[in-house]
N, C-alpha and C positions, 0 to 999 in steps of 0.2 A: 558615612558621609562626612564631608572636611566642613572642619569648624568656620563657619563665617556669621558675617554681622549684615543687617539690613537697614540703610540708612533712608531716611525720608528727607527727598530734595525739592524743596518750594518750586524749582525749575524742573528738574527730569523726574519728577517722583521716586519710586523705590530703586536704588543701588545697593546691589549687592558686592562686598568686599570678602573675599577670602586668600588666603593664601598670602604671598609676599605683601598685598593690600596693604592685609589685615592688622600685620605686623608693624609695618611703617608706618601706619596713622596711628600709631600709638609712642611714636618718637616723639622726642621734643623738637626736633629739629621741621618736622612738619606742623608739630602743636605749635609750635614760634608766629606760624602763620594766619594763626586764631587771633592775633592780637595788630594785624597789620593789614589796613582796610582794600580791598581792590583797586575801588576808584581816588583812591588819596584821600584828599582835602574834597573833593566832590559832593558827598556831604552839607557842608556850607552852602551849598544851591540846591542840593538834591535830597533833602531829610531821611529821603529812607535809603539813602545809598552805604550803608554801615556793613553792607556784607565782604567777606575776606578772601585772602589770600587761598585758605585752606579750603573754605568751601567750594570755590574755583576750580581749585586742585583734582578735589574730588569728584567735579564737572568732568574735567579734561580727561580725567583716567575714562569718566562712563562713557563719553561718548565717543575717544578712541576706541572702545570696547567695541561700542554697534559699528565704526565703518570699517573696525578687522574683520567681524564677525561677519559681516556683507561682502565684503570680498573673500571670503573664505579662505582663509587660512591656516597656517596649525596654530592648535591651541597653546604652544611653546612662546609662539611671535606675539599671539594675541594677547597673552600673561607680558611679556617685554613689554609692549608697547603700550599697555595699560598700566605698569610701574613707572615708564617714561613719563608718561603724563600725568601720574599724581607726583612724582617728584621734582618737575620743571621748572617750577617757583620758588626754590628751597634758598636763592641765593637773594630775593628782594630785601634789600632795605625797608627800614620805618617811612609808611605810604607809597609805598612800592613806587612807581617809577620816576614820585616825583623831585628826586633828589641827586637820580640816577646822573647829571651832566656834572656836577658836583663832586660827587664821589671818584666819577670817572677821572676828569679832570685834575682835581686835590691829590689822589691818592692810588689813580692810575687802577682803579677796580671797576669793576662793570659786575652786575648779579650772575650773566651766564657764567662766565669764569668761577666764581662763588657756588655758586649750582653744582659744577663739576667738582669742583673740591670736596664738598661737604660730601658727594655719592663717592668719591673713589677715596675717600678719607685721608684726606692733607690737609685740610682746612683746621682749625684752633678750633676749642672746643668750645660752641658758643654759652654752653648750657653751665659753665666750671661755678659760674657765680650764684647759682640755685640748685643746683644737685648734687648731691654727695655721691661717692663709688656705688654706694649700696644700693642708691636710687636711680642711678643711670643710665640701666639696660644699656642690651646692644645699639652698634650704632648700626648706621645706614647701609652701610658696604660689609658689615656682619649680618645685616640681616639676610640682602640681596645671593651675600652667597651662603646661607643655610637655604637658601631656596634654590641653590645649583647655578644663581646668575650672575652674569660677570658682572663685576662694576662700572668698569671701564667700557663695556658694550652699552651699558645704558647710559651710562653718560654721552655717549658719542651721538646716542638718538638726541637729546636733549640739545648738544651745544655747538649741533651742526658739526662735528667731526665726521664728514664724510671721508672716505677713502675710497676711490676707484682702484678697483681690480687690476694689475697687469695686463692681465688676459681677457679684459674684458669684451676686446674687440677679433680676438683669437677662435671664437666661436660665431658661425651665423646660425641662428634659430628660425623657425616657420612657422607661423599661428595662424589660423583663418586665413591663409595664402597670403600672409606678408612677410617677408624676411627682414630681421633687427637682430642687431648685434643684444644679448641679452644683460641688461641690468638693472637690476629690483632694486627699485626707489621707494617701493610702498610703506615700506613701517618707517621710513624718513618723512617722506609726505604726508602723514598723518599725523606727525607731530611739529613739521617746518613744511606750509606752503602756504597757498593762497587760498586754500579749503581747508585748513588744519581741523583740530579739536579743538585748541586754544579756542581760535578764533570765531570757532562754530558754538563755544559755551559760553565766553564773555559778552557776545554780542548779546544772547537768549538773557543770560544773568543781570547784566546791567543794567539794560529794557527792562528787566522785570523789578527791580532793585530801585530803579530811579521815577519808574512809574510813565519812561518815554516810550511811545509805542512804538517809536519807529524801528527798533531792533529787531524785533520778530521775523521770525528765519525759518520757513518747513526745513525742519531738522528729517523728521521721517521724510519727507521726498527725496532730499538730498541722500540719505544712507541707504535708502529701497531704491535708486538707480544710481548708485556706486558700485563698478567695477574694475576688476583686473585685465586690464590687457599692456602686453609686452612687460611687464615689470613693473607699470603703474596704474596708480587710479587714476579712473577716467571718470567721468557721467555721463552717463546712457540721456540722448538728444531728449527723451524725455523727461528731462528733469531740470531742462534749461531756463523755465521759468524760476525752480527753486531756488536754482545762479545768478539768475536776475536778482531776485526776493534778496539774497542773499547780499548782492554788493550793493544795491539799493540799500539796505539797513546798514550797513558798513557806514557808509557816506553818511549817510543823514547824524549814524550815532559819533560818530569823529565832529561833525560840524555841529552838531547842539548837545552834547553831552564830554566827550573827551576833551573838545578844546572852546569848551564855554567860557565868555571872557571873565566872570568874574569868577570862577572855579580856579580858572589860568591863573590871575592877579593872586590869588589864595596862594599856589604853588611855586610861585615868582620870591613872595615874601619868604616863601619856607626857604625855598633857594639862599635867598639874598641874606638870611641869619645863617645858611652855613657855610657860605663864602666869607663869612668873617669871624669862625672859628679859624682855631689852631688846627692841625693836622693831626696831633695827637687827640685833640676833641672827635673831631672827623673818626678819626680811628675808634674812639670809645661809640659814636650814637649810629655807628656800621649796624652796628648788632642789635640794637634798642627797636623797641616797638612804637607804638604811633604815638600812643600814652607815655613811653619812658624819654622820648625825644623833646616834648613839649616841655614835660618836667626840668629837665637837662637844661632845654635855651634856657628856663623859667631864671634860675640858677648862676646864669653866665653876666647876668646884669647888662646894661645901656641898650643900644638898639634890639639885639639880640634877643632880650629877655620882652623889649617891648613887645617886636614882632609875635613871641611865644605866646603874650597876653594879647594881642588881639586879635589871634587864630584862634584863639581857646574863645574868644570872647565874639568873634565876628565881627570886629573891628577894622574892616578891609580899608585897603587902599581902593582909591577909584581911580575910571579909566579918565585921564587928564588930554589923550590924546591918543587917537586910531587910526588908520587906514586901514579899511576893509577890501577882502580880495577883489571885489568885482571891480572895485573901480580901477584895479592894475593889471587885470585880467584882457584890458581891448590892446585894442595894436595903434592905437592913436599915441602922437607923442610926447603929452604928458603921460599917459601908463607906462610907455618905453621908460622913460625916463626915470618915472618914482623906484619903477622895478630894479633899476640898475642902482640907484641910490640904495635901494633896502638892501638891496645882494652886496654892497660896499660892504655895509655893516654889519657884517653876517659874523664875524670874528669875534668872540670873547672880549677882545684887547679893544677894539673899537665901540660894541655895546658899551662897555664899561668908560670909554673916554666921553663918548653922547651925553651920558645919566651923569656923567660928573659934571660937565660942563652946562648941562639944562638944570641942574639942581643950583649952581655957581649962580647962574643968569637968574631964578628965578628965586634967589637966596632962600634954599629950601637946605636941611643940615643933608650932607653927604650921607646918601646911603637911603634916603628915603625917596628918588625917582627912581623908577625899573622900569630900561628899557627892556621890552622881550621882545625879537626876534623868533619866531619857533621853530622854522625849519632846518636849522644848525641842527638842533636834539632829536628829530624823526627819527638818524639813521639808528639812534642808540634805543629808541622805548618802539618805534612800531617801525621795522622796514617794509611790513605788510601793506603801507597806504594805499596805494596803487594798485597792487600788483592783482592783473585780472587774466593770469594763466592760468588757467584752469583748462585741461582736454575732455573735449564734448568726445564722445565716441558713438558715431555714424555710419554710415559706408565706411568711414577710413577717421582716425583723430584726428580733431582740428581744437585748436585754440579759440575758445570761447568772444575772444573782440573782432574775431573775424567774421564770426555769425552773428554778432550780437550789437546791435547799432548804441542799444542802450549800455553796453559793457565800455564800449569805445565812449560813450557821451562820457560815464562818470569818470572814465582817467583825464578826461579836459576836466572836471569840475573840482573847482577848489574845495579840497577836503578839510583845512579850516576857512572858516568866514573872514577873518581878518588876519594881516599882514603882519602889522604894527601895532603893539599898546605901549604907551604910558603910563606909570599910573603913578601914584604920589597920594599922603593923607587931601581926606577933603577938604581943607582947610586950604590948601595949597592946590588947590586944582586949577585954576583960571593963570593965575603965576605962573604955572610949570607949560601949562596949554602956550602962552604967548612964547616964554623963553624957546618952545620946541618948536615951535614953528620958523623961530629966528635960524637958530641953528640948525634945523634939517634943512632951512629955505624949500622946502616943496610948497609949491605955488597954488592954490584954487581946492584944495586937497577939502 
């Protein structure tokens, strides 16, 4: 019998790891992830939200496991596709995505990119400053291939590297009397769609982490009417409630736990201390964990070092000034209006001229208003918001907001609550509130 380990998960109970697993959770490059929280700065609002990156990980690989295993598979794909998914986190930064517009931007990196590097081994070796030759075992793409696995094929599950076949459309196939040109999407879909793992564990994880109920998601219904037809998964009509269950907890957990405003105003300031790093700084706290980053600002001295002490300390800035979605959501024409105004400001270069000039007005030092905008950074930390394709399989597959009225409600509903914050110490709140009203001129707001 092959050597394996059995872990006990506060969320899916017993996991069992063997084989390529078993190996890789014993890297540093996955152990990195032990030290770098899921929900960021969330935390700060949510006490018990302290769980990680890795633990995640180790979500993602089990419950890829159950929807390979449900659609029956070889057990060749179902080993891929459960490496894909404990390795898919491997490229997050310190507080995982909340620094990600930043990094992007400064230094032109993004984590998937990082992700792939680290599995097909190009990436710098992050571990040089703590392990010696002797102590640094194999890496990632030494391990992947003593287990006979390409590197490169798992990375490609991972960072969206699809490639369509030539020939894909050179053959027509007949299933159940329907004929489709043949091309197998499933061990991509399992790891990049609107029903992933990812997204089937963090929702379960968080909810349970933060103590909000509204995440809970029939995970068994969902994998017990998961099937294979034409090359993809599908959900057997029976299970449409658990789709429902399922984008229902989406929305609710994006709108009171992902983009909670005072969580946000948390990740704003972290932001706002590393846009006034050097580049070379940038470069050095890429690699740093949640603990080694704080240290870091601690160290940098003026605003930078403040911001570090009052994340450590809970010393937020408060919200000075908001619009919230509903009130931009009607078709009256002040909402026309505000919306067009906000969508102006949607640019980097414009956020930054606002917060300078309501900070000017409201003789606040530069650098202590933040404006945040959010939907600029959607495309880069969750493109999932919306996205409610998912195929019922019926008489014939159909897309789930075609049958489903409550699928169709939540793509109208605003998946965060508010548009617009401000935020500034509270000392400075009523100051920065008049100056931004001056300068935005939105009227009755």
């Amino acid at each position: 019998m092959s050597e394996h380990k059995i872990i006990n998960d506060p969320v899916h109970g017993t996991i069992k790891i063997s084989g390529p697993l078993l190996d890789l959770a014993s890297t540093p490059e996955l152990n990195r992830l032990n030290q770098i929280r899921q929900l960021g700065l969330a935390y700060l609002v949510f006490p018990g939200a302290h769980h990680t990156r890795f633990e995640h990980s180790l979500g993602v690989s089990h419950v890829a496991g159950l929807l390979a295993n449900a659609i029956e598979i070889d057990q060749e794909e179902v080993k891929l596709v459960r490496t894909a998914g404990l390795l898919h986190d491997l490229g997050h930064g310190p507080f995982s995505h909340t620094m990600e517009k930043v990094f992007h931007d400064r230094l032109g990196k993004e984590h998937m990119a990082l992700t792939k590097e680290i599995i097909i081994g190009s990436s710098d070796d992050w571990t040089s400053d703590w392990l010696t030759p002797e102590t640094r075992g194999p890496s990632v793409p030494e391990i992947l291939e003593s287990h006979c696995m390409d590197p490169k094929e798992v990375a490609s599950l991972i960072c969206q590297d699809r490639k369509v076949p030539s020939d894909v459309q050179d053959t027509l196939e007949v299933q159940e009397g329907q004929s489709f040109f043949h091309q197998s999407d499933y061990l991509y879909q399992i790891i990049h769609s609107a029903l992933d793992a990812d997204q089937l564990d963090f929702l379960l994880r968080d909810s349970h982490y933060t103590g909000v109920a509204y995440g809970i998601v029939d995970l068994d219904r969902i994998v017990n009417t998961a099937t294979l037809f034409h090359g993809e998964i599908m959900i057997e009509k029976r299970g449409i409630s658990a789709l429902e269950g399922m984008l229902v907890a989406r929305s609710l957990m994006y709108s009171s736990v992902y983009f909670h405003k005072t969580a946000r105003i948390a990740e704003s300031m972290l932001c706002r201390a590393g846009e006034l790093l050097t580049e070379e700084a940038l470069q050095l706290i890429w690699k740093m964990s949640d603990g080694e980053i704080l240290r870091y600002m601690k160290d940098q001295g003026g605003l930078v070092a403040e911001i570090a002490t009052r994340l450590r300390f809970r010393q937020l800035f408060k919200v000075a000034y908001m619009i919230d979605s509903e009130t931009v959501s009607g078709d009256s024409e002040r909402a026309i209006g505000t919306r067009e105004q906000i969508r102006s400001l949607s640019s980097e270069k414009e956020i930054r001229r606002i917060g300078s000039e309501i900070a000017r007005k409201a003789n606040v030092p530069e650098g202590k208003v933040i404006v945040d905008i959010p939907d600029p950074s959607l495309t880069l930390s969750e493109p999932r918001l919306r996205r409610t394709d998912i195929k019922v399989l019926g008489d014939r597959p159909t897309i789930l907001s075609t049958i489903s009225s409550l699928a169709r409600a939540l793509q109208r509903r605003p998946p965060i609550p508010w548009c617009l914050i401000i935020s500034c110490p509270e000392g400075s709140k009523k100051a920065v509130e008049n100056a931004a009203k001056g300068v935005l001129d939105i009227k009755n707001m």
